[in-house]
C-alpha positions in Angstrom: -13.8 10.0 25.1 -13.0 13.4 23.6 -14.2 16.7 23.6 -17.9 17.4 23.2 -19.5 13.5 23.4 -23.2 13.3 24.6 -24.0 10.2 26.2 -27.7 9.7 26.7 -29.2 8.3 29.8 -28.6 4.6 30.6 -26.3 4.1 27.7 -23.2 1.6 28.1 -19.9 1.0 27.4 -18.6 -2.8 27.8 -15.1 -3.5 28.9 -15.0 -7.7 28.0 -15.9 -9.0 24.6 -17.1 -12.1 26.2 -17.0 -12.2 30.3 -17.6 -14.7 32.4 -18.5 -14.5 36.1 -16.4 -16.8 37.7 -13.4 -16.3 34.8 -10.8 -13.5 35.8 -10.7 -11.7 32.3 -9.3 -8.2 33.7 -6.7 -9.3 30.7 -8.5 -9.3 28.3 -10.2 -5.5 28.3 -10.8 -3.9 25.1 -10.2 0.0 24.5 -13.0 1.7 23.0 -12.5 5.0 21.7 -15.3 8.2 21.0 -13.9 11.0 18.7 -15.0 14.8 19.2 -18.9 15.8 19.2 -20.5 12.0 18.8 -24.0 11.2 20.1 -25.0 8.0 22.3 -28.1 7.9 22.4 -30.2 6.5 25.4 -29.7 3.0 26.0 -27.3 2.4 23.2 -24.7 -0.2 24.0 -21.2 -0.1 23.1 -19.6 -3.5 22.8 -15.4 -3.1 23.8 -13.1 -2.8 21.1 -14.5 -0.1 18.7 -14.1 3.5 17.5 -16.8 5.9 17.6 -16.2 8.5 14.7 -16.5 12.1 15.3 -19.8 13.7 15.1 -21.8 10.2 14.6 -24.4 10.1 16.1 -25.9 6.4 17.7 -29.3 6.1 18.0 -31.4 5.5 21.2 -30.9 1.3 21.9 -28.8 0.6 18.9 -25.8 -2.1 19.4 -22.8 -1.0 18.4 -20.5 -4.3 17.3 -18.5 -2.4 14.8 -16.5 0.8 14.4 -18.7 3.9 13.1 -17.6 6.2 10.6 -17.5 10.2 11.0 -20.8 11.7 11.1 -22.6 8.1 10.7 -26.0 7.8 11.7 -26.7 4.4 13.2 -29.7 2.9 14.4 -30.7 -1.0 15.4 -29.1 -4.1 16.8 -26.3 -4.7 15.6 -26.4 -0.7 14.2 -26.5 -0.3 10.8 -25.9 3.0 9.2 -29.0 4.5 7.9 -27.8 8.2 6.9 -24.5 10.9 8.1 -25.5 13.9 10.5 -24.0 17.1 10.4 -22.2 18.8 13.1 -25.3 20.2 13.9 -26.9 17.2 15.0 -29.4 17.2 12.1 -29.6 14.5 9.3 -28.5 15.4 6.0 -30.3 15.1 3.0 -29.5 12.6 0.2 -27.8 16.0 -1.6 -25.7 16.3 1.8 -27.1 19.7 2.5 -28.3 20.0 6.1 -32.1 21.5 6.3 -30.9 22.9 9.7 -28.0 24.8 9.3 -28.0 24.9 5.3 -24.1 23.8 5.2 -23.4 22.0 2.5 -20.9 19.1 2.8 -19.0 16.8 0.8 -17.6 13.2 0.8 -13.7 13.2 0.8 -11.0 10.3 1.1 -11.0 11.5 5.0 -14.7 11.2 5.3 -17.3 14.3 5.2 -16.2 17.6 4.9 -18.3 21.3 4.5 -17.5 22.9 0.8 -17.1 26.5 0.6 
């Protein structure tokens, strides 16, 4: 995890894709990785293997199967991605412009950036 991740109450992080009790697997961990500022909400699960993107924020029992983009917004099981949050921590509008903080961002090859 880096700097600034919020992990909700009873959220989890698996270590196996596929474990079995009485198979050793140790071998067999998968690395998952959280980038700056992200958001697990409560009870969110984490299956092994994927990248969290900076500033996305998971939503409260949504399973994660897949790596999120930056600032994604990602709700059900499996997630799907239903909108991109600011660094705020509030949902952008279809125009991009948060209603919290009124930055105004823009898509870029990189991801989601704030125009000035």
């Amino acid at each position: 995890m880096e700097d600034g991740v919020f992990c909700g109450p009873s959220m989890v992080f698996t270590n196996i894709y596929n474990p079995r009790a009485e198979i050793g697997k140790m071998d067999q961990v998968r690395p998952t990785r959280v980038k700056k500022g992200a958001t697990l909400g409560a009870n969110c699960t984490i299956v092994c293997g994927h990248t969290i993107g900076s500033y996305a924020f998971i939503g409260a029992g949504a399973v994660v199967t897949k790596d999120v983009a930056d600032h994604a917004l990602m709700v059900g099981n499996p997630a799907r991605q239903i909108g991109l949050m600011c660094i705020c921590g509030e949902k952008l509008a279809e125009n991009l412009k948060c209603p919290a903080c009124n930055k105004q961002h823009k898509k870029t090859d990189q991801g989601l950036s704030v125009k000035n």
